[in-house]
N, C-alpha and C positions, 0 to 999 in steps of 0.2 A: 504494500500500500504506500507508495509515493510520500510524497510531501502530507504535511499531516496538521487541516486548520483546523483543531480542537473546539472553535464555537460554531464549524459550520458543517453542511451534510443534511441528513437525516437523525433525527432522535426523536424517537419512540418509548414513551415511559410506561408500566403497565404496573399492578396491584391485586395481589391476591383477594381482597375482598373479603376474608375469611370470614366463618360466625363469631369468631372471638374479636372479643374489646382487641386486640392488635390489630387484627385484620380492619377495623373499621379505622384504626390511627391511620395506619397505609394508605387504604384507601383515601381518606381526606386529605391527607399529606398529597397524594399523588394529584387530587383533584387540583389541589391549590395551584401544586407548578405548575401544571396544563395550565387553568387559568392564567399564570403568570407569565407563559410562553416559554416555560425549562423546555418544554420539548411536548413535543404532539400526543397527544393520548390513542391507546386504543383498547380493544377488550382481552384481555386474559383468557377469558373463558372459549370467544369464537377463536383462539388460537388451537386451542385442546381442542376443541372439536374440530379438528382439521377443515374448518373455512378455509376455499382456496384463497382468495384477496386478503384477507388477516395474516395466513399464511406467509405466503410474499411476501407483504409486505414487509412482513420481522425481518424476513432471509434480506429482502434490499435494503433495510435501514444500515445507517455506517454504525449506531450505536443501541444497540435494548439496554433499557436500565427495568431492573424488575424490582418490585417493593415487597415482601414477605412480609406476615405479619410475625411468624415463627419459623424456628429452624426445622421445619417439615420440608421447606421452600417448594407449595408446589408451584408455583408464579415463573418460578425459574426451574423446574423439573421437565415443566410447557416447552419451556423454550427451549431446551435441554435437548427435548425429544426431536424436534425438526430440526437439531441441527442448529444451532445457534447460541452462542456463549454469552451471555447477557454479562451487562453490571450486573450486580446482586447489592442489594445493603436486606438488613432484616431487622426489623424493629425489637425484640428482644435482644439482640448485640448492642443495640443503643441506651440500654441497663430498665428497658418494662416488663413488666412482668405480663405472661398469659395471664386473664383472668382477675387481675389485678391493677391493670392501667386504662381509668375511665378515657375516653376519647372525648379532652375537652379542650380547649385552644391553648395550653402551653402542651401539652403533650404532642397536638397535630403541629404546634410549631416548634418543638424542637428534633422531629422526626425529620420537618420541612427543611430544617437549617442546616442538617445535619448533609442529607440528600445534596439540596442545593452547594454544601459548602466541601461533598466530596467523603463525607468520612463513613464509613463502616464500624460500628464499635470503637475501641480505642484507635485502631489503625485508620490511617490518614490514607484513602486510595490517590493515587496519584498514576499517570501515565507510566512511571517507569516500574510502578509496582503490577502494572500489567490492566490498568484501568483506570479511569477518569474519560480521555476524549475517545476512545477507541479505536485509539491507535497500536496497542499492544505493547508500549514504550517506547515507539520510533517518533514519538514529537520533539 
């Protein structure tokens, strides 16, 4: 992959959705950046259900960022499947608990910031750690 402009391309963010209080942090977390233009939204779910246009779509995008609610990840197990190595971040690596983290605006915003600002749990993603623009660390 050539020359590597990290804010431009394709990006596609997607969200487990789960029934757990995480799943619903994610989800709103992910709702936000779409709103805020981090990257284009789509569904999770017509991806597993192998839609062919959903499909593609993942496989054309330069970058998938998937949001877990837990480390079950199946948001990115989806993606897994067709072929496709997503970001990952998961909201229990960002210290909530299943089952014990209400989904109310400091939780979806520090999931939001978290995302937005790159981090995974303690670890800091960065391109040469093999993710951030989806360049694999060649930017």
């Amino acid at each position: 992959m050539g020359d590597c402009a990290c804010n431009s391309g394709t990006k596609i963010i997607y969200s487990c959705s789960g029934a757990a209080d995480v799943g619903e942090i994610a989800d709103r977390a992910v709702r936000a950046l779409k709103r805020e233009g981090f990257a284009q939204g789509s569904c999770i779910a017509a991806v597993g259900a192998g839609l062919s246009g959903y499909v593609q779509s993942a496989k054309g995008a330069d970058v998938n960022i998937v949001v877990d609610g837990c480390p079950v990840g199946c948001a990115r197990k989806i993606m897994e499947n067709i072929g496709v190595t997503p970001v990952s971040y998961v909201v229990t690596e960002m210290g909530f608990v299943k089952g014990s983290s209400p989904a109310n605006p400091e939780t979806i915003e520090t999931v939001y910031r978290n995302i937005k600002e790159g981090k995974t749990g303690e670890q800091k993603c960065t391109p040469a750690a093999g993710c951030g623009c989806g360049c694999g660390g060649s930017c």
